[in-house]
ZAMI-164347 format. One line per field, with one value per residue (C-alpha): residue number from 0; residue in three letters; chain; x, y, z. Coordinates in steps of 0.2 Angstrom, whole numbers. Example, Ala and Ser with C-alpha at 12.3 -4.5 7.8 and 13.67 -1.06 7.14 Angstrom:
BEGIN
pos = (0:1) $
code = (ALA:SER) $
unit = (A:A) $
xx = (62:68) $
yy = (-22:-5) $
zz = (39:36) $
This chain:
BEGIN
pos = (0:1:2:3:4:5:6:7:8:9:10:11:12:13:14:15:16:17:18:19:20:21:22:23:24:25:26:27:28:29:30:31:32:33:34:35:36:37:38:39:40:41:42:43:44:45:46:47:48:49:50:51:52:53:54:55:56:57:58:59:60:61:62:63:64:65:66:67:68:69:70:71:72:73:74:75:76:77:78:79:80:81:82:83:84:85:86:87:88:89:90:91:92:93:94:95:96:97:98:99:100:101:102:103:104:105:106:107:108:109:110:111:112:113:114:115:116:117:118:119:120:121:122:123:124:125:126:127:128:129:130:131:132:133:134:135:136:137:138:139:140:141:142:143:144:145:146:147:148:149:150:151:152:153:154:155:156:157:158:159:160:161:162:163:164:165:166:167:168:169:170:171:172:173:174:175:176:177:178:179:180:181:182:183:184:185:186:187:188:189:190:191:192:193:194:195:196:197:198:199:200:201:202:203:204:205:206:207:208:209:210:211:212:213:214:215:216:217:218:219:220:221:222:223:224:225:226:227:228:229:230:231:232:233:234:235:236:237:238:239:240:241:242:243:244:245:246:247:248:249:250:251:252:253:254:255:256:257:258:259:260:261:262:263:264:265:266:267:268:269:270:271:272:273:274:275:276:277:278:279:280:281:282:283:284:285:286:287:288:289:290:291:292:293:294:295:296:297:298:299:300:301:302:303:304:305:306:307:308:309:310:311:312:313:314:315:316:317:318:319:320:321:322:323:324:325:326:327:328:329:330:331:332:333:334:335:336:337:338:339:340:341:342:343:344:345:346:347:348:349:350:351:352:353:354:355:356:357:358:359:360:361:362:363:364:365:366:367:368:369:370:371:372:373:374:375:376:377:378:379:380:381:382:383:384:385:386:387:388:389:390:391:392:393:394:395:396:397:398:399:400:401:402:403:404:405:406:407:408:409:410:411:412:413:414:415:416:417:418:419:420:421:422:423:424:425:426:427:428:429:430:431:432:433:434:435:436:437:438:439:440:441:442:443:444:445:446:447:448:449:450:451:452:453:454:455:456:457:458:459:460:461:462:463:464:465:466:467:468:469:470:471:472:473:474:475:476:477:478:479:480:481:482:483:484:485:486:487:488:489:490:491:492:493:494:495:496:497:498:499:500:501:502:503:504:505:506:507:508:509) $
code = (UNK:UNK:UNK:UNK:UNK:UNK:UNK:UNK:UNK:UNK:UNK:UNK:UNK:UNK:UNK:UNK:UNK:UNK:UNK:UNK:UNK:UNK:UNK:UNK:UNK:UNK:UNK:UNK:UNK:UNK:UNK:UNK:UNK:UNK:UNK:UNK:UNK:UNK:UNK:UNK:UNK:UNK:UNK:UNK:UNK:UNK:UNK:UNK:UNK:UNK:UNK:UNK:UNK:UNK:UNK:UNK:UNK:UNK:UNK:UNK:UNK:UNK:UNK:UNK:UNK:UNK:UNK:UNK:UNK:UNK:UNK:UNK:UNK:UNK:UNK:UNK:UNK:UNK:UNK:UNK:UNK:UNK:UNK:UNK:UNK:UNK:UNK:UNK:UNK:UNK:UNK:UNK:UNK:UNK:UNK:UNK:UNK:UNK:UNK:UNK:UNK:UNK:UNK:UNK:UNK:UNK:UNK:UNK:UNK:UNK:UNK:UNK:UNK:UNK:UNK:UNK:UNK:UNK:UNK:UNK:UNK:UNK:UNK:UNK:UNK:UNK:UNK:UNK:UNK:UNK:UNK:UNK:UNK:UNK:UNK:UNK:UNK:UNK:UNK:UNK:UNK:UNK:UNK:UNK:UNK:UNK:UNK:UNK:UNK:UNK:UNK:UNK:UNK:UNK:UNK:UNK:UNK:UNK:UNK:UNK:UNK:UNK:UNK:UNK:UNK:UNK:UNK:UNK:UNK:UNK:UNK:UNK:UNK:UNK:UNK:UNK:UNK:UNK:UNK:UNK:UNK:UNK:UNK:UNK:UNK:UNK:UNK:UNK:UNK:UNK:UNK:UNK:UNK:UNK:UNK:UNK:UNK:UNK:UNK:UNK:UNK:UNK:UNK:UNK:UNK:UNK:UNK:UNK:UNK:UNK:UNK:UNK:UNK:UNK:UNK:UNK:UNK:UNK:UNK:UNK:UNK:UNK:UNK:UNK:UNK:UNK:UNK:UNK:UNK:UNK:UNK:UNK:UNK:UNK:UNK:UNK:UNK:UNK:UNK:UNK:UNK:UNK:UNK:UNK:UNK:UNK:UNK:UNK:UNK:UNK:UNK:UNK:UNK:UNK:UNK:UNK:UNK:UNK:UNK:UNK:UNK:UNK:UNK:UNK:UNK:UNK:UNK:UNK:UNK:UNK:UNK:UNK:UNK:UNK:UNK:UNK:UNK:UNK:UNK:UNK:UNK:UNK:UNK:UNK:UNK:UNK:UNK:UNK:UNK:UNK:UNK:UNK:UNK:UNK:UNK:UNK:UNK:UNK:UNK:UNK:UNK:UNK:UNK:UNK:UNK:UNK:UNK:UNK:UNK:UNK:UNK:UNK:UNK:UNK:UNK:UNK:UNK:UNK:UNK:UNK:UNK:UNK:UNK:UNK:UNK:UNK:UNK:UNK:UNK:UNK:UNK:UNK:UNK:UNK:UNK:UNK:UNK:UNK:UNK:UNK:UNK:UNK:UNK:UNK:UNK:UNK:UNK:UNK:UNK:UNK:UNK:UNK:UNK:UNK:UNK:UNK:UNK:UNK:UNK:UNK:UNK:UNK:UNK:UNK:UNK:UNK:UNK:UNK:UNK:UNK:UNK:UNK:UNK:UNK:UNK:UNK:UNK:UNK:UNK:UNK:UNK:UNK:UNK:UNK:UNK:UNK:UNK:UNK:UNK:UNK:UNK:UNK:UNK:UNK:UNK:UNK:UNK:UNK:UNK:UNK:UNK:UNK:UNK:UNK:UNK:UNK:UNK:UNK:UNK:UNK:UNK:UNK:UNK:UNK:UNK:UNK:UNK:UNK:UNK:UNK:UNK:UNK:UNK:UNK:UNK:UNK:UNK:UNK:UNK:UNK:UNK:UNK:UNK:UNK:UNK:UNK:UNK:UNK:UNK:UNK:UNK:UNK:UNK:UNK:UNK:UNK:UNK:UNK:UNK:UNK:UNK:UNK:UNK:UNK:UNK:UNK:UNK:UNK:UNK:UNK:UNK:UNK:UNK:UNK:UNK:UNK:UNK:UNK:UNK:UNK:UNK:UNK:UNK:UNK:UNK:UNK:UNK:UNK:UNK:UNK:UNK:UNK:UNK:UNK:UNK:UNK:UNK:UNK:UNK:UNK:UNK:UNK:UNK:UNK:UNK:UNK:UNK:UNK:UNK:UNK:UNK:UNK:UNK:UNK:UNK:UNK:UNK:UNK:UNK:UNK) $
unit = (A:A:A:A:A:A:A:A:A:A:A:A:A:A:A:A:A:A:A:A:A:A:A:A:A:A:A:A:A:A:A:A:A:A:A:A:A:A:A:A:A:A:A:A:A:A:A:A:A:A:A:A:A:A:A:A:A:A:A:A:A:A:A:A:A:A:A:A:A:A:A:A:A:A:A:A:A:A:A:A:A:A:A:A:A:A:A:A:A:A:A:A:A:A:A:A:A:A:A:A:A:A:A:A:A:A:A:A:A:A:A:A:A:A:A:A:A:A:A:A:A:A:A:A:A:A:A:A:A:A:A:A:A:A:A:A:A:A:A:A:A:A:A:A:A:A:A:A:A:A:A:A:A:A:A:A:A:A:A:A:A:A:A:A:A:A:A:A:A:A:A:A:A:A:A:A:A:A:A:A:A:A:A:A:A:A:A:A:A:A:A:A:A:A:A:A:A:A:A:A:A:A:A:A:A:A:A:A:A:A:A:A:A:A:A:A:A:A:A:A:A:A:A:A:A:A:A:A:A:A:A:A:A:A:A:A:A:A:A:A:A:A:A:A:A:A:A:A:A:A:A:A:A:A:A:A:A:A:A:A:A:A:A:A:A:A:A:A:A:A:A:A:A:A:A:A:A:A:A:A:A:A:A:A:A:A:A:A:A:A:A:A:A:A:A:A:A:A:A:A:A:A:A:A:A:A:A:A:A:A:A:A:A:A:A:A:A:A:A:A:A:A:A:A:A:A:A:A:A:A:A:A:A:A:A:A:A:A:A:A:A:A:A:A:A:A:A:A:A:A:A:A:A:A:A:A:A:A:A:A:A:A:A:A:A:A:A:A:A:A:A:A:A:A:A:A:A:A:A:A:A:A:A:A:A:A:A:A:A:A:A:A:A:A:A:A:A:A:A:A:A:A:A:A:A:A:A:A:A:A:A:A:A:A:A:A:A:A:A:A:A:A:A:A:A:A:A:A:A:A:A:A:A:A:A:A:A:A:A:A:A:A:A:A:A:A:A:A:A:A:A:A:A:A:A:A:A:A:A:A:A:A:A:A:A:A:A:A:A:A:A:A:A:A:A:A:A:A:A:A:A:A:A:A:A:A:A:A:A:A:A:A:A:A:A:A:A:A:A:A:A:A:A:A:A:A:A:A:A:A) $
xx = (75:60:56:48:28:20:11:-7:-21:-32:-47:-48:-56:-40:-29:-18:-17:3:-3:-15:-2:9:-3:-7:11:14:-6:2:18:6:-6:6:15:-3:-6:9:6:-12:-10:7:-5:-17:-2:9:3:5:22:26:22:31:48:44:43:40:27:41:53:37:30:47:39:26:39:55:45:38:56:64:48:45:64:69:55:63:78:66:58:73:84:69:72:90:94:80:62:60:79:72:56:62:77:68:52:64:70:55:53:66:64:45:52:66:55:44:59:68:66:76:65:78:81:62:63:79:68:56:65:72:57:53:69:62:44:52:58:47:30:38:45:29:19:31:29:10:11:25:16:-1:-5:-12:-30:-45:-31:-21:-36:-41:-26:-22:-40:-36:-19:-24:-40:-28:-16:-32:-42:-24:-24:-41:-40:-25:-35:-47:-33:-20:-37:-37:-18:-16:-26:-14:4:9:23:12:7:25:27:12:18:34:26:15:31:40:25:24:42:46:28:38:54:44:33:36:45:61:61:74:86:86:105:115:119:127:129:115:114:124:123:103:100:111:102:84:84:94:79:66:72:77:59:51:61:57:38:37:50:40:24:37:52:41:35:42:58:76:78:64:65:85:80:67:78:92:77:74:94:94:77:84:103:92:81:98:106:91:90:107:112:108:100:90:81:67:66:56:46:36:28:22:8:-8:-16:1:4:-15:-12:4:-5:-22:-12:-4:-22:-31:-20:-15:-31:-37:-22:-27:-45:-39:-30:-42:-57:-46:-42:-61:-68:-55:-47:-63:-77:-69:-71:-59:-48:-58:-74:-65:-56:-74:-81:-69:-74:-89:-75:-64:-77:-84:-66:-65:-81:-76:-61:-67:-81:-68:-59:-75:-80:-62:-63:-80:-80:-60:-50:-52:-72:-69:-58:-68:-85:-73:-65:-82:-88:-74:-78:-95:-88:-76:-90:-103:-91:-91:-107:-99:-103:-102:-114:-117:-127:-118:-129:-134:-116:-102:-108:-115:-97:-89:-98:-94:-76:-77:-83:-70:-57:-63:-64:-49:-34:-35:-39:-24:-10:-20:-18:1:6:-5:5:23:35:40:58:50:37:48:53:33:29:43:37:17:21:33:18:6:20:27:7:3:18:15:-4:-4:9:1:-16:-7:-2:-17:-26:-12:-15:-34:-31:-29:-25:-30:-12:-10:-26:-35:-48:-68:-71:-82:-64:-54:-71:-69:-50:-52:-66:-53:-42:-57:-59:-42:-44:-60:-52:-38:-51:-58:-43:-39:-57:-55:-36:-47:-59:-47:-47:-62:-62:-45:-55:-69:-57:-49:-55:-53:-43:-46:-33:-38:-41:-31:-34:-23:-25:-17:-5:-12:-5:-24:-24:-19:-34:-47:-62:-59:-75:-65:-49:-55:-63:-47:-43:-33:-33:-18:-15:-7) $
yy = (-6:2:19:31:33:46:58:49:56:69:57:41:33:35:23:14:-4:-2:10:-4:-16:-5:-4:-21:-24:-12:-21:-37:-35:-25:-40:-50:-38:-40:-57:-64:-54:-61:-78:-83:-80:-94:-106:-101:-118:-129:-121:-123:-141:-144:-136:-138:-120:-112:-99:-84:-92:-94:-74:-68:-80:-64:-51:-56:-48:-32:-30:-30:-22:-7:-5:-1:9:27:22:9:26:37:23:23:42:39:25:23:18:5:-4:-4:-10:-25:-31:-29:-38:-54:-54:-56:-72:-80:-78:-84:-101:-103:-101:-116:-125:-124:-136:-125:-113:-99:-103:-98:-83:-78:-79:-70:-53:-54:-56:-41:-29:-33:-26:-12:-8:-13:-4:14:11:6:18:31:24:26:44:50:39:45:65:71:74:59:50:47:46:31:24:23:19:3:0:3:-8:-25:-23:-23:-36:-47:-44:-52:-65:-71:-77:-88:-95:-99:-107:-118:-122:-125:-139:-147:-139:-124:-124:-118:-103:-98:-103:-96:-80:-86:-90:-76:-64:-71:-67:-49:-46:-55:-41:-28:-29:-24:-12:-2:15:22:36:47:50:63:71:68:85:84:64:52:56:41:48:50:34:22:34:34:13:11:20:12:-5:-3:5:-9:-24:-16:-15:-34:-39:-27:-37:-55:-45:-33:-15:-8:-19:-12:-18:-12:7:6:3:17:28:22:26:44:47:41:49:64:62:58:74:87:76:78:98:101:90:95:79:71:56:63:84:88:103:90:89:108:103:99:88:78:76:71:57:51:50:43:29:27:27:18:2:-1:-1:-14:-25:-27:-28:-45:-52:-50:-55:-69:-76:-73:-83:-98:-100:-95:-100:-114:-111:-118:-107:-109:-103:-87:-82:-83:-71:-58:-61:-50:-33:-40:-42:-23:-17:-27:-23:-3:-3:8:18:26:36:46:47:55:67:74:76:78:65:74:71:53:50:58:48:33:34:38:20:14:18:11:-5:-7:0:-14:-27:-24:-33:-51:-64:-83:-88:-74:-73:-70:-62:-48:-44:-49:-45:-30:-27:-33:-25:-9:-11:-16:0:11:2:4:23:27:18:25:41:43:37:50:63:60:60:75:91:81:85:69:69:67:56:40:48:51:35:30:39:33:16:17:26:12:-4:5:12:-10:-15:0:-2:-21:-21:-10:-19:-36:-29:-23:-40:-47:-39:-41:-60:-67:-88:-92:-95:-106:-116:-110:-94:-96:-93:-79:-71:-75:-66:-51:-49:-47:-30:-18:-21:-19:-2:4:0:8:24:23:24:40:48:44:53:68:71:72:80:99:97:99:117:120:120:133:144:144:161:169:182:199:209:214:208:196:178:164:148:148:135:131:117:112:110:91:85:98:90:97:111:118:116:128:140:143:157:174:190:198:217:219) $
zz = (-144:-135:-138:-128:-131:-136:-124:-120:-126:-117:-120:-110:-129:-138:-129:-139:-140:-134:-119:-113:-115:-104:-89:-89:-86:-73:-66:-67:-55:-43:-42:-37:-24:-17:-21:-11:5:7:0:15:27:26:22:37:47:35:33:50:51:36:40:59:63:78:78:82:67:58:58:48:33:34:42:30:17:25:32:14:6:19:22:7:-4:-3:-9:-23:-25:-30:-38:-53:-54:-55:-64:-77:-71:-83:-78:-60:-64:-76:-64:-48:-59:-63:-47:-40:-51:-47:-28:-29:-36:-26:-10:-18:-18:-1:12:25:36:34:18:15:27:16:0:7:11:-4:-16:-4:-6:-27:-20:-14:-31:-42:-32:-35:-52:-58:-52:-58:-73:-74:-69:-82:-97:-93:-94:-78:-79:-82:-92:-77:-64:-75:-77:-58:-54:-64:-58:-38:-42:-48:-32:-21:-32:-29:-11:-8:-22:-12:0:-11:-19:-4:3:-12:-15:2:2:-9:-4:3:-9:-24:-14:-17:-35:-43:-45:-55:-73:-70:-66:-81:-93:-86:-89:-109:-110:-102:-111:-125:-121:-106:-113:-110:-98:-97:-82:-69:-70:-56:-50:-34:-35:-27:-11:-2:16:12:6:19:34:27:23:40:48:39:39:58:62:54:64:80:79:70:85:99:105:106:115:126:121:138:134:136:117:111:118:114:94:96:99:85:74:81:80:61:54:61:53:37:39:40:26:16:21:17:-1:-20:-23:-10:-9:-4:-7:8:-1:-5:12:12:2:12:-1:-1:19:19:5:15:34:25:18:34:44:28:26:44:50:34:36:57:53:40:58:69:58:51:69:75:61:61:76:88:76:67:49:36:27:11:22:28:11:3:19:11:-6:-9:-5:-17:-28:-28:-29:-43:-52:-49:-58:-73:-63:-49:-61:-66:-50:-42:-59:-55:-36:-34:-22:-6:-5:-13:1:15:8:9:24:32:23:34:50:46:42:56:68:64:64:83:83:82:93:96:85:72:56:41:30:47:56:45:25:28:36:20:7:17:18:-2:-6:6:-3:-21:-17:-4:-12:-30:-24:-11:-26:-38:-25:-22:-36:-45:-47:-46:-59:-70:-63:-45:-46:-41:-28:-20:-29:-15:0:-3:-2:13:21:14:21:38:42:40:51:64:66:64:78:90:87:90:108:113:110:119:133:134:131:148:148:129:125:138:133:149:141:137:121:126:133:119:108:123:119:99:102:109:94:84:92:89:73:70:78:64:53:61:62:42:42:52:44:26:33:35:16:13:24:17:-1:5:12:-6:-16:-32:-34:-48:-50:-70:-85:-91:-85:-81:-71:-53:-47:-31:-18:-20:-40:-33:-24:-35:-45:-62:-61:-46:-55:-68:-56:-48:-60:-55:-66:-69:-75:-93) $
């Protein structure tokens, strides 16, 4: 039987060799929630062809699995509270297994489809749990800033060593796309049965919330199917505007449940902290505007310029390689400066990126327009994304942190599916004749640069969001009331570098 572990050490040196063992777990199911999203896309016309797809059949290959994964991450979230966070983690870990080779294996489009949205309703479980794991296993402070550096690091590493790979398996079959993430699922779970600790269970006063949980996955799951289904069906469209509105009408039943219950599914005090609404709108803004600057650079270097798939996946290489590289630096980074100027320099980083990728053209260099754009972006990443999962999760007591485990990654999957779909319509709308065959290629180039404008003003807005932070911080003061001294518990102790953390003092008369 597994036993709890023992409180890490304040020192990042003492790890034990069981507390490694434990994050490279938990890195290991997070690697491949990444590495499935970014490989599929590459593969998707070879799947098509295969299984005689049409291109709207074909985008719930992609869509099946941000529907099951974004749908279901606050209930994912408080069911690792609940019922154990290592149970969820491991169930939802060999589900995930056997979905991944049972989509290698169909030779049915819907069968696939099916596969997909389940291996992303075991996402959705297995995404909260594990990060709650992390930030109940590792004392906050450097330890855990490390830790989650690490951890954040592997899923982004994932994402773009996805693309490398699904340009090499493809090349063979599309199928082994599907089943590499089996054996390497299988591995991670005989590892975690043995050492991922016991953790115990929040008591169910006041039950679990039934009314909470059917309203806010209704919601999310019905908000994500009407922006994947919106640019097909019509933005204006009586459907689209009709589901819209079922989504206003559910959040909101979900908002005075949530008010009203002893135990809900997601406590909404948690949103009076600033540092916390700024990690939750800054993954939003961050990872929509990365997964549609992927689509459009992706389409603009293979469908317009004509590279391969390998060519395109190895453009992306050199981010996923400084991501990768940065894995044991970030932490010491965030605990010097704090998350909020780590964020802000990143998100600056990002607009940068974004901004000089507008410089593309028929014919451009590599080396001057697109790297420069690359290693940019490489360097956002590395600095934004550990940054906004340390700042969530700081200051959350242990029974909680499933649940803003939860939230952060429903921001992080329904901010991709709400960007990505707005972006898709606005190129859509600047495209006149390509799908028809009919549009220059200079017009097809002309159609991409507004989305890549949106997408850089994402990016802006990520920065100007962070940015209150940082006033937020100066306006913060000391307070002397006598001569005893004790260490205030600020809403701002979350995103605080440590030197400020210890500055933020308040004397209190004996």
């Amino acid at each position: 039987m597994t036993s709890p572990l023992p409180p890490a050490s304040t020192s990042p040196e003492r790890w034990t060799p069981r507390l490694w063992g434990t994050l490279l777990v938990l890195c290991a199911a997070m690697f491949l929630d990444a590495l499935d999203v970014s490989m599929v896309g590459v593969a998707l016309p070879s799947i098509g062809s295969e299984l005689d797809l049409s291109t709207s059949s074909l985008q719930w290959v992609v869509s099946g699995y941000i529907l099951g994964y974004g749908g279901l991450l606050l209930l994912g979230g408080r069911a690792a509270d609940l019922l154990g966070r290592r149970e969820v983690f491991l169930i939802a870990l060999g589900v995930f297994a056997l979905t991944s080779l049972f989509g290698g294996l169909v030779d049915s489009g819907p069968l696939l489809i099916a596969s997909r949205f389940v291996k992303g309703l075991s996402a959705a479980f297995t995404a909260p749990a594990g990060l709650s794991i992390i930030t109940t296993t590792f004392a906050e402070g450097p330890v855990r800033n490390r830790a989650l550096s690490i951890y954040t690091t592997c899923a982004a590493a994932g994402f773009s060593l996805g693309l490398v790979l699904s340009g090499v398996l493809t090349e063979v079959s599309w199928r082994l796309t599907m089943l590499l993430p089996a054996p390497i699922a299988v591995l991670a779970l005989l590892a975690g049965l043995k050492l991922i600790p016991r953790s115990p269970r929040e008591e169910k006063r006041g039950g679990y919330d039934v009314p909470g949980a059917v309203t806010g996955t209704a919601s999310m799951l019905l908000l994500v199917f009407t922006v994947v289904q919106a640019p097909e069906v019509g933005w204006a469209s009586a459907r689209t505007l009709l589901s819209f509105l079922a989504v206003a009408v559910l959040l909101t039943v979900f908002v005075r449940i949530e008010l009203r219950t002893a135990s809900p599914l997601i406590r909404l005090g948690v949103l009076r902290s600033g540092p916390q609404v700024r990690a939750q709108l800054g993954a939003v803004t961050f990872f929509g505007g990365y997964v549609s600057f992927q689509f459009i650079a992706t389409q603009y270097l293979q469908s317009l310029l004509g590279w391969s798939a390998l060519e395109t996946a190895l453009a992306f290489l050199p981010a996923g390689v400084i991501v990768a590289l940065s894995a044991t630096k970030i932490a010491g980074v965030i605990d010097r400066f704090g998350t909020t100027r780590v964020i802000v320099t990143g998100f600056t980083l990002l607009v940068a990126s974004y901004a000089l990728f507008l410089r593309i053209d028929l014919s451009p260099s590599y080396a001057a327009v697109i790297l420069p754009s690359m290693i940019l972006l490489g360097l956002a990443c590395a600095l934004v994304f550990p940054s906004l999962n340390i700042q969530a999760t700081n200051g959350v007591e242990d029974h909680e942190q499933g649940m803003v485990s939860g939230l952060l990654n429903t921001s992080i999957q329904v901010g991709g599916a709400v960007i990505l779909a707005i972006t898709t319509a606005v190129i859509t709308a600047s495209d006149h004749g390509s799908a028809e065959g009919t549009a220059s290629p200079q017009a097809v180039l002309d159609s991409y640069r507004p989305g890549l404008v949106l997408v850089t003003a994402f990016a802006l807005a990520g920065l100007l969001i962070n940015l209150t932070g940082l006033r937020a911080r100066r306006r913060q003061q000391p307070v002397a009331v006598g001569r005893s001294t004790v260490v205030a518990k600020s809403p701002l102790a979350a995103d605080a570098p440590r030197a400020a953390r210890e500055d933020e003092r308040v004397t209190v008369g004996d």
